[in-house]
C-alpha positions in Angstrom: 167.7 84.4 106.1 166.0 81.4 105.0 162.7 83.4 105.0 164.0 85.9 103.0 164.7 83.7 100.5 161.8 81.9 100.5 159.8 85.7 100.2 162.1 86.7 97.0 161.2 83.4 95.2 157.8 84.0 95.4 157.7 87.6 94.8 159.9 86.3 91.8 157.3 83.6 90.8 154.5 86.1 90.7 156.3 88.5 88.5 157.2 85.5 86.5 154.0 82.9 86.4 154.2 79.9 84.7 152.3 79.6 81.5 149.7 77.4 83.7 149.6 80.0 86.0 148.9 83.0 83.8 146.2 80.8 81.6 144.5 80.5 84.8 145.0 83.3 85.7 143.2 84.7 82.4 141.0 82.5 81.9 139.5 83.5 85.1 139.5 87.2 84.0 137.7 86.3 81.1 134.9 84.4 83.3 134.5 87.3 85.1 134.1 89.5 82.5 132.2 86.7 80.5 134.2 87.4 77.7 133.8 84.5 75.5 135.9 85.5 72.5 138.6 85.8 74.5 138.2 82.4 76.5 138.6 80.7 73.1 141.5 82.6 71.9 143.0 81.3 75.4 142.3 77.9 74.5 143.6 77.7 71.3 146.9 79.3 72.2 146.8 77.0 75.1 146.4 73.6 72.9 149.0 74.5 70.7 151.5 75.4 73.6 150.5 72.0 75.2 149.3 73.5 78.5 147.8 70.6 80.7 144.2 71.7 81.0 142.1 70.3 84.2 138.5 70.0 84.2 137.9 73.4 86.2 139.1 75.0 83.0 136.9 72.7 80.8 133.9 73.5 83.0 134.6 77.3 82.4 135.5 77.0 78.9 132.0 74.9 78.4 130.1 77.3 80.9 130.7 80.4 79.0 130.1 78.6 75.6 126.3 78.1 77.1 125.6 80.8 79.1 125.9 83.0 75.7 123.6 81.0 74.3 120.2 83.4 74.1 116.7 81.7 75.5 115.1 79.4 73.5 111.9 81.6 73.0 113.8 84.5 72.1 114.3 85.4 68.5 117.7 85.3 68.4 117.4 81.8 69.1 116.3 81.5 65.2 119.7 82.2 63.9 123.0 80.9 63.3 124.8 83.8 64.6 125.7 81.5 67.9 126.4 78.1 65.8 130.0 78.8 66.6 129.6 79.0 70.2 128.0 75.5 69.9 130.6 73.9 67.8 133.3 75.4 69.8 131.9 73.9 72.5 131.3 70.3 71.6 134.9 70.5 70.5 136.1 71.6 74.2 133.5 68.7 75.8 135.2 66.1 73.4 138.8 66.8 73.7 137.9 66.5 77.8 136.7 62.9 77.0 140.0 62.9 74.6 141.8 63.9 77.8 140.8 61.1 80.0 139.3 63.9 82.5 135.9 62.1 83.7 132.7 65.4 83.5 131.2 66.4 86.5 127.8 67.5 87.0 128.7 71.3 85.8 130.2 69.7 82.3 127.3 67.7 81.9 124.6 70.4 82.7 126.6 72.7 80.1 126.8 70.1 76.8 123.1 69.8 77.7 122.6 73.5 77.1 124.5 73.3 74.2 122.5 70.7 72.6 119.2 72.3 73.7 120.3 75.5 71.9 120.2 74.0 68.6 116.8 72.2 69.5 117.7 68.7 70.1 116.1 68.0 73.4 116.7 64.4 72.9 120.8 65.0 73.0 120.3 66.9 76.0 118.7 64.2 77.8 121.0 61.7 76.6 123.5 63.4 77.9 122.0 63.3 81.1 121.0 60.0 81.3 125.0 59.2 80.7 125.7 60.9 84.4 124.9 57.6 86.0 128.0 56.6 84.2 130.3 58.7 85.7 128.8 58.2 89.1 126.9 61.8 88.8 123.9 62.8 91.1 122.1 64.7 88.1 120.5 68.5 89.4 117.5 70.2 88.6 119.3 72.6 86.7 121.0 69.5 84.5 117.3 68.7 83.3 115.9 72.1 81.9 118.0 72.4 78.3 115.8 69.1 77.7 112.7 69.6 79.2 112.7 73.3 78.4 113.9 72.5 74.4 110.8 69.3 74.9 108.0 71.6 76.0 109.1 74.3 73.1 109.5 72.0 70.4 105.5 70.6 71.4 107.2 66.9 71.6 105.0 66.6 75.2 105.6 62.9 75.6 109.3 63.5 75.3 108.8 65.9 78.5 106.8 64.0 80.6 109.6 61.5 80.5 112.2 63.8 81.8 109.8 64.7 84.8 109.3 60.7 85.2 113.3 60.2 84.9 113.8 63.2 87.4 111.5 62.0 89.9 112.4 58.7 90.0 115.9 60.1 91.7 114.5 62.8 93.9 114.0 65.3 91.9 110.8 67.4 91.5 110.2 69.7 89.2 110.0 73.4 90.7 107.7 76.9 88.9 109.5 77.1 85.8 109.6 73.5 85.0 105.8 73.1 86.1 105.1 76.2 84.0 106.5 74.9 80.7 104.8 71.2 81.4 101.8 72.9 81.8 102.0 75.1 79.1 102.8 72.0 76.6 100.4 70.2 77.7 97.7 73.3 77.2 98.7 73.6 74.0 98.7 69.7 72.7 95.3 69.1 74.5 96.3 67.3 77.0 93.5 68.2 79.4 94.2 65.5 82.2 98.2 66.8 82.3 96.7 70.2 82.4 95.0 69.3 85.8 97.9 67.0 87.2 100.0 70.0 86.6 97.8 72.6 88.4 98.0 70.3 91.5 101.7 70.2 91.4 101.8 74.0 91.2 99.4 74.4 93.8 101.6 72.1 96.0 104.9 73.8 94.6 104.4 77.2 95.5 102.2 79.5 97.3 101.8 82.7 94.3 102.2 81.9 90.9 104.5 84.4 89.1 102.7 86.4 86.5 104.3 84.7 83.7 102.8 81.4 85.1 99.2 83.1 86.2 99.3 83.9 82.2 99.6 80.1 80.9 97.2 79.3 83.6 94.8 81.8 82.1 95.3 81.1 78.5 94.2 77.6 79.4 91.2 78.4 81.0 90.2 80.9 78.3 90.6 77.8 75.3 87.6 76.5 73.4 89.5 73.0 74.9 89.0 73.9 78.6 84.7 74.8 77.8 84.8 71.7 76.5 86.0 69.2 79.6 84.8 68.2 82.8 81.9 65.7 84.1 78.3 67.5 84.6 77.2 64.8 87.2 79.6 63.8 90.2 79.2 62.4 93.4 79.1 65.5 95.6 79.5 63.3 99.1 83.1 61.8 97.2 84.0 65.5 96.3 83.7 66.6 99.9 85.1 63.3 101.4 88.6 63.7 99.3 88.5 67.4 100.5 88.5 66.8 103.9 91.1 63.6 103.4 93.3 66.1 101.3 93.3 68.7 104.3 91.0 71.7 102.5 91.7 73.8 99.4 91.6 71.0 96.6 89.8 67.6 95.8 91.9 65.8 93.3 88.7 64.6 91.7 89.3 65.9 88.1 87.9 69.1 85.8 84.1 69.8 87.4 81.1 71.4 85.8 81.0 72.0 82.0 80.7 75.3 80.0 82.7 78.3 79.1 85.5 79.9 82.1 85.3 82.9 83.6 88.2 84.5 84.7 88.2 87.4 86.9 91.1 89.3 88.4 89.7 89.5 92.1 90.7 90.2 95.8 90.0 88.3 98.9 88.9 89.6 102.3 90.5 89.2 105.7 87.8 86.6 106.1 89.1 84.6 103.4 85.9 85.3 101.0 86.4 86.5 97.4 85.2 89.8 96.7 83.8 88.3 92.9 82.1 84.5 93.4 81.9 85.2 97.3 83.6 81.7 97.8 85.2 81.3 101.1 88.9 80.0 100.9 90.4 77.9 103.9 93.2 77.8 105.6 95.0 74.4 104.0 96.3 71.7 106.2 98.4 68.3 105.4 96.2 65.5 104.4 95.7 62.6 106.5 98.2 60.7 105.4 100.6 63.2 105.6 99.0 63.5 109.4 99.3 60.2 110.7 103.0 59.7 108.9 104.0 63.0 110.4 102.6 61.6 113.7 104.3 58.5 113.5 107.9 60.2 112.5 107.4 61.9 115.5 107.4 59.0 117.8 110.2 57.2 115.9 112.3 60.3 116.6 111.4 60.3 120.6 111.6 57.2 121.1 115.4 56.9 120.0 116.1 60.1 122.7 113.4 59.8 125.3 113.1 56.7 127.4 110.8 54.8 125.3 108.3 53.4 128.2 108.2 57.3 129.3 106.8 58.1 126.1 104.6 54.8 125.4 102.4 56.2 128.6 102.0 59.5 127.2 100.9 58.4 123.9 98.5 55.8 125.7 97.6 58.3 127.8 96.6 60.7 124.7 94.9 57.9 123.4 92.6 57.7 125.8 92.2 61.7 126.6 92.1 62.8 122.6 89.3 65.4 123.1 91.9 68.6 123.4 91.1 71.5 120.8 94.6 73.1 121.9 98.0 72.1 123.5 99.6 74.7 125.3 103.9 75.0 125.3 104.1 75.6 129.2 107.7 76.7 129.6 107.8 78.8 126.0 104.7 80.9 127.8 105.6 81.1 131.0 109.6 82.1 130.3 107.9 84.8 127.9 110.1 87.7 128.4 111.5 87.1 131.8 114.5 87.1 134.0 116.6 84.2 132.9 119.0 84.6 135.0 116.8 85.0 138.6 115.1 81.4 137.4 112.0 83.7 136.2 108.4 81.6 135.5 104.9 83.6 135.1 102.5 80.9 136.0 100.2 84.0 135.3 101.1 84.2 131.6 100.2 81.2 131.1 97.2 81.0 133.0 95.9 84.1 130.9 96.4 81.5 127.7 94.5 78.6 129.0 92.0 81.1 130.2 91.5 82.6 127.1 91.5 79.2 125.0 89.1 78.1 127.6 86.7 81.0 126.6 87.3 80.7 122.8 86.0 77.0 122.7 83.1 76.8 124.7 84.4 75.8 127.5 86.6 73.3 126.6 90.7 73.1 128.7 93.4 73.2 126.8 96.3 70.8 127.3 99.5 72.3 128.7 102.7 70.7 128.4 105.0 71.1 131.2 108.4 69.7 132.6 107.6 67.8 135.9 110.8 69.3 137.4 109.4 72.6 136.8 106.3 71.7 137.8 107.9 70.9 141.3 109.6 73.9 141.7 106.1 76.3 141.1 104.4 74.3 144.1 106.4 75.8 146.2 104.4 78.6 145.6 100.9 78.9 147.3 99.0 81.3 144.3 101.2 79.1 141.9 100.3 75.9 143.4 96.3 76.6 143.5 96.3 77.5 139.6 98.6 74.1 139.0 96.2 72.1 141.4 93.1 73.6 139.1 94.6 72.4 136.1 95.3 68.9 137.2 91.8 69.0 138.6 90.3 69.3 134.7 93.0 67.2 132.8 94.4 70.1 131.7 98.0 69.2 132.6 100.3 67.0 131.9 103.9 67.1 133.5 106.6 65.4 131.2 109.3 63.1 133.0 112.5 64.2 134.7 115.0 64.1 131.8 112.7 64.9 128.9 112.5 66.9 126.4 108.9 68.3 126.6 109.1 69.3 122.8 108.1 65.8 121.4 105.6 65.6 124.0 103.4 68.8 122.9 104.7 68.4 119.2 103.4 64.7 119.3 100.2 66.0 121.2 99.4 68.5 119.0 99.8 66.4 115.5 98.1 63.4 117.0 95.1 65.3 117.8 95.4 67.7 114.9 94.8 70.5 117.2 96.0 74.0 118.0 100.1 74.4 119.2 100.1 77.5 121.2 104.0 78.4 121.0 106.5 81.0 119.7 109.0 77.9 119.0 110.0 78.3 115.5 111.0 74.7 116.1 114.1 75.0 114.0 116.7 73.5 116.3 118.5 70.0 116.1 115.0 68.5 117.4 113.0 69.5 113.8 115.9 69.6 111.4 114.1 66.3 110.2 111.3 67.6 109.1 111.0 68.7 105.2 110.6 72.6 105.0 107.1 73.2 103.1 105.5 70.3 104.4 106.1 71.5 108.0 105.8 74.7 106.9 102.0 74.3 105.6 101.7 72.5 109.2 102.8 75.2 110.8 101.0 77.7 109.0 97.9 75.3 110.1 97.9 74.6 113.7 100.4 77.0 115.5 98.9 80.1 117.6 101.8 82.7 118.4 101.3 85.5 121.4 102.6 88.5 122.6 101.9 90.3 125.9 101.6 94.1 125.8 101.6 95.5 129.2 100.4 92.4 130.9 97.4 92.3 128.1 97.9 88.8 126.0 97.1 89.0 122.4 96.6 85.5 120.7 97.7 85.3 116.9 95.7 82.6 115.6 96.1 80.7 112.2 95.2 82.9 108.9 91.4 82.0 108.0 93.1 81.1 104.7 95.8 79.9 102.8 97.6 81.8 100.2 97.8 78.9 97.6 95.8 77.8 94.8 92.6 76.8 95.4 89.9 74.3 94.4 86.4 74.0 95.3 84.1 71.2 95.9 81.8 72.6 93.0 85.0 73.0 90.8 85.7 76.3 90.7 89.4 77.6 91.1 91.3 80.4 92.7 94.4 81.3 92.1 96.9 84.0 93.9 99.3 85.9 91.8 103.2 87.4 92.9 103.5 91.1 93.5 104.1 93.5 96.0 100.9 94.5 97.8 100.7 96.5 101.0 98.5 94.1 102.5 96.4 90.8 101.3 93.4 91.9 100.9 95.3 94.0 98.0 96.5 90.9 96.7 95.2 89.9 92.6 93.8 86.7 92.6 92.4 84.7 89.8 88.8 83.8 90.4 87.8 80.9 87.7 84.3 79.8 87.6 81.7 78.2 85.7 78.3 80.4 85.5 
């Protein structure tokens, strides 16, 4: 009976909401349908009525104030005809101060757009700045209405201190921010942001979109960009920072003088471009990056490995560095086998040291195996013999019961900045560390996947280049654009060189 009751009351409370209730109710309607007109109209009815607003309905109020704000760069961004939606919403953001509700990261991101819309970057990143006040963690997003409004408006110093306030927290600048710093600086000749800017886009993404390869182009095309660059550099320094940097880029500054040429072009399989003949590499972390990435490795064993365990491998790697490949023992030789039965093809894998034997003149590999596995394929006479061979050449090494080989061929192969052979996608607990395009451009790099197709093993080694922008030691540039192509060598690349 009680039940019952309780059942009626609500079926009663739906068919008679509270005046909360239905302005929620309605006000969500109108978000969905972003119906802006009708958002206000809800407001005002909802002031006068005294309705306790919260700041979920501020933020939606103040979101659908900005969002029909046009683009900056459009034309309807000349006119008045959305001053209303701008006043409107200042009023909303001030009566939630009035209100004693504290703005959250949304609010804040929203009265930024506002201010932006009617071209005052500085309010927008004053209103930014005030987040530390209310104990916000500012976003990308809560940048752009003042960098974007900046970079429009010319006022390039102003930008370059938003990038310098975001960074300081955390926060780097992604395409579209790059794209507009690099499009203000183009334009207010500011040749040495121009090439700080390329690097960051050449570190930020691997294709420019076309809207970006078109800013890039404009700049190369200017009477400024003939104009810059040193005739006479140190061609041993040029070469040294592009082996320190890991290929693809120097970092030494604009090279060469003269007018640009700019070619739409295509690169072969090989990695050579089909206009200049320059042969692109494949791009690895600098070495830095290398010996950091090495180190982080260790740390991270050490805390789940027993450390003296580890401490003799990495003595022991010391002292044997001369590996062109490690070798992932169990991911190989569990390659598409009977879990369940215990299944290990010592064969498999000795068809991949074999063939990395052949590749490199010669040289062993180093596989990576469990020492308790390792135990277990002795019992086997043909297993044993291959095993034996190995150990024989210094091409094993068996990892302590209790360990987790991972960190040992991981470690191996990142100390010796060698090949990984592996179809680990490394993205369990063990890696979740590691910061997505930095690993990733490892990755790309160094790891050799394989298949076996009726018993035939088919290495895939590491591309011969890297799709990413490109710099030469003789300071030409290359530079792959977005778009769907069937295969690479389709691909439109920009190939920008001095004659």
């Amino acid at each position: 009976m009680e039940i019952a009751n309780h059942t009626n009351q609500l079926k009663k409370r739906k068919k008679n909401p509270t005046p909360e209730g239905q302005f929620q109710f309605d006000l969500g309607t109108c978000s969905k349908n972003n119906d802006l007109s009708g958002a206000l109209s809800l407001y005002e009815t909802a002031v006068s009525q005294n309705i306790r607003l919260n700041h979920n309905h501020f933020n939606t109020l103040l979101y659908l104030c900005s969002n029909s704000l046009p683009d900056l760069s459009s034309s309807e961004a000349q006119h008045s005809s959305k001053d209303s939606a701008i006043e409107k919403g200042f009023c909303i953001f001030n009566r939630m101060l009035a209100n004693n509700i504290n703005p959250t990261e949304a609010t804040i991101t929203a009265v930024a757009r506002l201010a932006a819309a009617k071209r005052d970057g500085d309010l927008a990143f004053e209103f930014v700045k005030t987040m530390g006040k209310y104990s916000i963690l500012p976003r990308l997003r809560s940048y752009d209405p003042a960098l974007f409004a900046f970079c429009h408006n010319l006022e390039a110093e102003k930008a370059y201190s938003v990038e310098e306030h975001m960074v300081s927290l955390g926060i780097h600048p992604e395409e579209s921010e790059l794209a507009a710093l690099l499009k203000v600086s183009s334009e207010t000749g500011r040749e040495e942001k121009v090439y700080s800017y390329l690097q960051k886009l050449r570190n930020c993404v691997r294709c420019t979109s076309v809207s970006t390869s078109e800013i890039i182009e404009r700049w190369f095309c200017s009477n400024l960009a003939s104009e810059v660059g040193s005739s006479d550099w140190d061609e041993n320094q040029v070469k040294d920072a592009i082996l320190k940097n890991g290929g693809g880029w120097h970092g030494q500054g604009w090279l060469g003088k003269g007018k640009w040429v700019v070619t739409r072009s295509n690169v072969s399989s090989e990695g050579c471009c089909c206009t200049c003949g320059q042969r692109l590499v494949c791009v690895d972390i600098d070495r830095i990056e290398t010996e950091k990435f090495a180190e982080m490795i260790a740390s991270l064993a050490m805390e789940r490995e027993v450390k003296s365990s580890f401490r003799e491998f990495q003595e022991w790697l010391d002292k044997n560095a001369e590996y062109e490949a490690i070798v992932d023992g169990a991911n190989i030789g569990l390659y598409q086998q009977n879990f369940a039965d215990g299944g290990f093809s010592v064969s498999q894998l000795d068809s991949v040291v074999k063939e990395l034997y052949d590749r490199s003149q010669k040289k062993w590999p180093l596989v990576i195996l469990h020492n308790k596995r390792f135990r277990s394929l002795t019992a086997s006479h043909s297993n044993r013999k291959i095993l034996d061979e190995w150990k024989a050449q210094g091409a094993l090494y068996t990892t302590p019961n209790g360990s987790n080989d991972d960190w040992y061929w991981l470690y191996a192969a990142i100390k010796l900045k060698c090949l990984l052979v592996t179809n680990d996608e490394m993205r369990d607990h063990i890696f979740e560390f590691l910061g997505s395009s930095f690993f990733l451009k490892w990755k790309e790099r160094h790891q050799v996947r394989y298949t076996f197709l009726k018993c035939n093993l088919r290495l895939q080694m590491p591309p011969s280049y890297s799709l990413v922008i490109q710099e030469s030691e003789k300071g030409s540039w290359h530079v792959p654009i977005e778009g769907g192509f069937s295969d690479e060598a389709s691909r439109t690349w920009f190939c920008i060189t001095r004659p």
